[in-house]
C-alpha positions in Angstrom: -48.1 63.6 295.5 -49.0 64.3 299.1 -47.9 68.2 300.6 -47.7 67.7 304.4 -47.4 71.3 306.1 -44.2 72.1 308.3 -44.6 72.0 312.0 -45.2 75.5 313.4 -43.1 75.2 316.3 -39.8 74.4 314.4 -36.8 75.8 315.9 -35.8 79.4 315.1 -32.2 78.1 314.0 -33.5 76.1 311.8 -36.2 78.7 310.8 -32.9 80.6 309.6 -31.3 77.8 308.1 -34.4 77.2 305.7 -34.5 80.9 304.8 -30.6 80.6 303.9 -31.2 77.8 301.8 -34.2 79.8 300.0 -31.9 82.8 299.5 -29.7 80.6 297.4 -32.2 79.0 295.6 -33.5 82.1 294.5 -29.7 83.2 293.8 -29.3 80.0 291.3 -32.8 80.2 289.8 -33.7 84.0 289.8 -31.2 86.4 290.5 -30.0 86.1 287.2 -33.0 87.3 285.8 -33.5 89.8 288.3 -30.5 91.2 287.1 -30.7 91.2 283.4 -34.1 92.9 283.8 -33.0 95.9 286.4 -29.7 96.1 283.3 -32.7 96.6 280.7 -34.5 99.0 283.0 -31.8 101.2 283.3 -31.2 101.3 279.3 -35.0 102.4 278.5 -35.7 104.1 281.3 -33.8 107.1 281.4 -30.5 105.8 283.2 -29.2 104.7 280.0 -25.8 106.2 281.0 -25.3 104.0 284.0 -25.7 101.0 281.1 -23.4 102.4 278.8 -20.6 102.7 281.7 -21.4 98.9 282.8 -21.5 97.8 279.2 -18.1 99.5 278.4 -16.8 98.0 282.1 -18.2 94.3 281.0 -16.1 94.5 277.3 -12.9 95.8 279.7 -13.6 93.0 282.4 -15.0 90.1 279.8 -12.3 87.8 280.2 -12.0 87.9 284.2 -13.8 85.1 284.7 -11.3 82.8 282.5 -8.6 84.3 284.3 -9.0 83.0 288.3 -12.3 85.7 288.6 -12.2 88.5 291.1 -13.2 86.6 294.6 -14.4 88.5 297.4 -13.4 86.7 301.0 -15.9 89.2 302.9 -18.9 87.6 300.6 -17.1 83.9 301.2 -17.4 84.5 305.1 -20.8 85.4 305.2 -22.7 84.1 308.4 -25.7 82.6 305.9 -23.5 80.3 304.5 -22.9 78.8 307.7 -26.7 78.3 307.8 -26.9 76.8 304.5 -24.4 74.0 305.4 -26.2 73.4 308.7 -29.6 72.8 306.7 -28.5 69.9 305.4 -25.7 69.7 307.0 -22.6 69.8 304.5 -19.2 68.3 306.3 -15.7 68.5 304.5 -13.6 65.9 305.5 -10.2 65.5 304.4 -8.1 61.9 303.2 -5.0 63.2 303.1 -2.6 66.8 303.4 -2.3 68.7 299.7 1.1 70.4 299.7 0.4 73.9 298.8 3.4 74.5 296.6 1.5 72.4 293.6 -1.9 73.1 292.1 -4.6 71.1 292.1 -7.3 69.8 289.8 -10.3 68.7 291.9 -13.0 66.6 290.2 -16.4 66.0 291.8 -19.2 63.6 291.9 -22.0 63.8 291.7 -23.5 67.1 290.2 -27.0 66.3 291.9 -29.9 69.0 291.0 -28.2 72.4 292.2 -24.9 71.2 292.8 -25.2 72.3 297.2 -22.4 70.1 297.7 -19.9 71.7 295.9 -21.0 75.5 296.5 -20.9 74.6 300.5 -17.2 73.8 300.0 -16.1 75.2 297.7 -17.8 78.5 296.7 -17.7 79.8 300.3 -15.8 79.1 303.5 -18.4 77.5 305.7 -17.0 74.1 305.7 -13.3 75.3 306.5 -11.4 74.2 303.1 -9.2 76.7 304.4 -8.4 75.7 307.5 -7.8 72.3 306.3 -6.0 73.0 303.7 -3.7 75.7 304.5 -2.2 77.5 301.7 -4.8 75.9 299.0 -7.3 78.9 297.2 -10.2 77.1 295.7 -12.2 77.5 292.6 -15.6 76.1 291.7 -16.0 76.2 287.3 -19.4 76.7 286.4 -21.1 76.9 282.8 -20.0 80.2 281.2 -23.7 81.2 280.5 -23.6 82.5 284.0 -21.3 85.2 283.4 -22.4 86.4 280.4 -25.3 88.5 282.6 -24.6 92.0 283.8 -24.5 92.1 287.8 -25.0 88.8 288.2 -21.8 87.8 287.1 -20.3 90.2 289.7 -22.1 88.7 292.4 -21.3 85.0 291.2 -17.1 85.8 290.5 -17.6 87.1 294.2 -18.1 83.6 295.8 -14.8 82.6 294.1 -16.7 81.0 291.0 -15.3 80.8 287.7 -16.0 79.6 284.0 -15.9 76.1 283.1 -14.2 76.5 279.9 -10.4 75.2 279.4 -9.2 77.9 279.4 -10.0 79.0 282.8 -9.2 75.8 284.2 -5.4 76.3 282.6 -5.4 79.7 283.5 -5.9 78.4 287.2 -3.7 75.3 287.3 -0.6 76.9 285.3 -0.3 80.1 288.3 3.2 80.2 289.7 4.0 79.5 293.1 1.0 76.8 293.8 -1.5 76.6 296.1 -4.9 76.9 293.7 -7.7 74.3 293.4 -9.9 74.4 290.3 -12.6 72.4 291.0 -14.5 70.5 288.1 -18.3 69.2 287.9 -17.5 66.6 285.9 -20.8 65.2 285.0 -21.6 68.4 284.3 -25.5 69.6 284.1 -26.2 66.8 282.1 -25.7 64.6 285.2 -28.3 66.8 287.2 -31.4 64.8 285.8 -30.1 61.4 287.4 -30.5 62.8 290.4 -33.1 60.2 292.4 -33.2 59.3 296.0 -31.3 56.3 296.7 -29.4 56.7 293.5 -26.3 57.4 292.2 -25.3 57.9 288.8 -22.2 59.3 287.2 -21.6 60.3 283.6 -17.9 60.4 282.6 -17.8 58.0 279.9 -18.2 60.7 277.0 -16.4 63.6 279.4 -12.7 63.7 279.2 -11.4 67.0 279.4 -10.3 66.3 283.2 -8.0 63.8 282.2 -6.6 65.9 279.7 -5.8 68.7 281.9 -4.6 66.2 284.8 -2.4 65.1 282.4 -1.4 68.1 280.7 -0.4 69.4 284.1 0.3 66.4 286.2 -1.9 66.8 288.5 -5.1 65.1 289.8 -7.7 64.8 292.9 -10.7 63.8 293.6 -13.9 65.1 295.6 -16.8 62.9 296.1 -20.2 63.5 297.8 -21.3 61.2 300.2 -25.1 61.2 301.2 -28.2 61.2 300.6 -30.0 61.9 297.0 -33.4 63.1 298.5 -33.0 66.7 299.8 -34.0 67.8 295.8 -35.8 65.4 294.3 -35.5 65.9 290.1 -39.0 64.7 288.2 -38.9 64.4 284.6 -42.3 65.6 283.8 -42.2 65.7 280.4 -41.1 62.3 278.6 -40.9 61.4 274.6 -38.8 61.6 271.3 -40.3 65.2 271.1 -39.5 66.4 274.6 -35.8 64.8 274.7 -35.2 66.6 271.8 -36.4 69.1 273.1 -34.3 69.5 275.6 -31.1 68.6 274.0 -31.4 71.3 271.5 -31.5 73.7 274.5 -28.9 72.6 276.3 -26.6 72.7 273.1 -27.7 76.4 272.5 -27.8 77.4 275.8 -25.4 75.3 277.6 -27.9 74.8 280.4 -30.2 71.5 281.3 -33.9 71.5 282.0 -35.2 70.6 285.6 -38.0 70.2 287.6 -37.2 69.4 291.0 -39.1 69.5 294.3 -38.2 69.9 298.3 -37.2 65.9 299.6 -38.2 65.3 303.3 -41.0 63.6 304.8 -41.8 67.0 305.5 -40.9 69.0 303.0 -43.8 71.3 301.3 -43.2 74.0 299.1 -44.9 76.5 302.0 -42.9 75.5 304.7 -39.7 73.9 303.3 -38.9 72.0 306.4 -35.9 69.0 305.6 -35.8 66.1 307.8 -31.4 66.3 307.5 -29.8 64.6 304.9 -26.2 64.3 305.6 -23.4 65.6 302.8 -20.0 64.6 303.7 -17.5 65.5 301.3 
C-alpha cells in the first residue's frame, strides 16, 4: 500500500472540513472510551460522589433512549456539521412531499463503514431534512451498546440518536399527532464489512423487522445512498474459520462488528487525510 502525503497548500476550508470529519471519527471510535474511563476516574479517585449521582440519574433516565431520546437542536445546528457534509459532500434530495400528520419508517441503504450518510442527514441538520420536510422530526436507531456508557450516551441522544431495539422504533412510530421519522440501518453493522469501492452490497434477506413494523403500523419509506464506496475503504485483514468465528462471537456478545478501515482518496494518508470528493446524495 502506497501513503502519498497531502498537499501543503490545501485550502483552509477544506483544512476545516478534514478536521470536522476527524472530530467525528474520534466521536464514533473514541469518545466512548474517553468517557467510560473519566466515569471510572471519578469512582476511585476521590469524586466518587459525582458517580454515585450519575449512576442513580442513568437507572432514572435508562429507558430514554427507547422512548424518542432527549435531542438537543443547538448540538443539531452546529457549524462543524456543515463542514462534515461539505468534506464529502453529503446532499439530501427529496422524491416526493411526506405529509406530516403520519409517521414515518425510513429504511436506508447502505450502512457503509461508519454509516456518514445517514448521520449527515439525519443525526444533525446540515443537509436541511427540515426544511424539506416541514413538520417531519427525524430519528436515526443505532445499536443499544452505545447508550449503555455514562456521558457518552448523553452526547449521542443529543444529536437526535436513538436505540435500535423495537421498542424504540414503536415508541417513535405510535406518537400522536404525526410528524416523526425513525430511521432504520437496515443492513445493520453486519453490512459495514461489504463496504468496497465500486461495490454495493445489501443484506436484508435474514433482516425483517422493518417489514414488520411497516406493516404493523402501515407505514413505509425508503432512503438510499447514492455514491461512491471509496471515501472509507474496509480491509479484512484477518481471514479464516478461526478469525470469522472470531468475530461473530463478538458481535453476538457485544452487538458490535469488527473493522479495519482506511482514508479512500488518491490522496488520502493517515497524516494528512486529504479526500479527493466523493459525492453522497441521498
Amino acid at each position: 500500500m502506497k501513503i502519498e502525503f497531502a498537499p501543503i497548500n490545501i485550502p483552509l476550508r477544506r483544512r476545516i472540513q478534514t478536521v470536522a470529519v476527524l472530530q467525528w471519527l474520534f466521536t464514533f471510535l473514541f469518545f466512548a472510551q474517553c468517557c467510560l474511563a473519566i466515569f471510572v476516574f471519578l469512582t476511585f479517585a476521590g469524586y466518587w460522589y459525582i458517580a454515585v449521582v450519575y449512576t442513580a440519574w442513568l437507572y432514572i433516565d435508562w429507558e430514554t433512549p427507547n422512548q424518542g431520546g432527549r435531542r438537543s437542536e443547538w448540538v443539531r445546528n452546529w457549524t462543524i456539521w456543515s463542514y462534515f457534509r461539505d468534506y464529502f459532500p453529503i446532499h439530501l434530495k427529496k422524491t416526493t412531499d411526506l405529509d406530516p400528520q403520519y409517521n414515518y419508517l425510513f429504511g436506508f441503504h447502505p450502512h457503509g463503514v461508519l454509516v456518514a450518510g445517514a448521520f449527515g442527514n439525519f443525526g444533525s441538520d446540515a443537509t436541511g431534512f427540515r426544511k424539506l420536510f416541514p413538520g417531519l422530526t427525524s430519528y436515526l436507531c443505532i445499536l443499544p451498546f452505545w447508550f449503555k456508557i455514562p456521558f457518552y450516551r448523553d452526547y449521542i441522544m443529543c444529536a437526535g440518536l436513538v436505540s435500535a431495539v423495537k421498542s424504540s422504533a414503536s415508541y417513535i412510530l405510535s406518537r400522536k399527532g404525526g410528524g416523526n421519522v425513525a430511521v432504520l440501518v437496515i443492513g445493520g453493522a453486519e453490512e459495514s464489512l461489504d463496504a468496497r469501492p465500486g461495490g454495493l452490497t445489501l443484506r436484508t434477506r435474514k433482516r425483517k423487522g422493518f417489514i414488520k413494523l411497516a406493516i404493523k403500523w402501515h407505514i413505509w419509506s425508503q432512503s438510499f445512498l447514492l455514491g461512491k464506496m471509496n471515501s472509507l475503504i474496509s480491509k479484512t485483514i484477518l481471514k479464516g474459520r478461526f478469525f470469522g468465528q472470531c468475530r461473530s462471537d463478538y458481535r453476538r456478545s457485544w452487538g458490535l462488528q469488527c473493522r479495519c478501515f482506511m482514508p479512500g482518496g488518491s490522496s488520502s494518508t493517515v497524516l494528512g487525510c486529504y479526500h479527493t470528493g466523493n459525492l453522497f446524495t441521498l
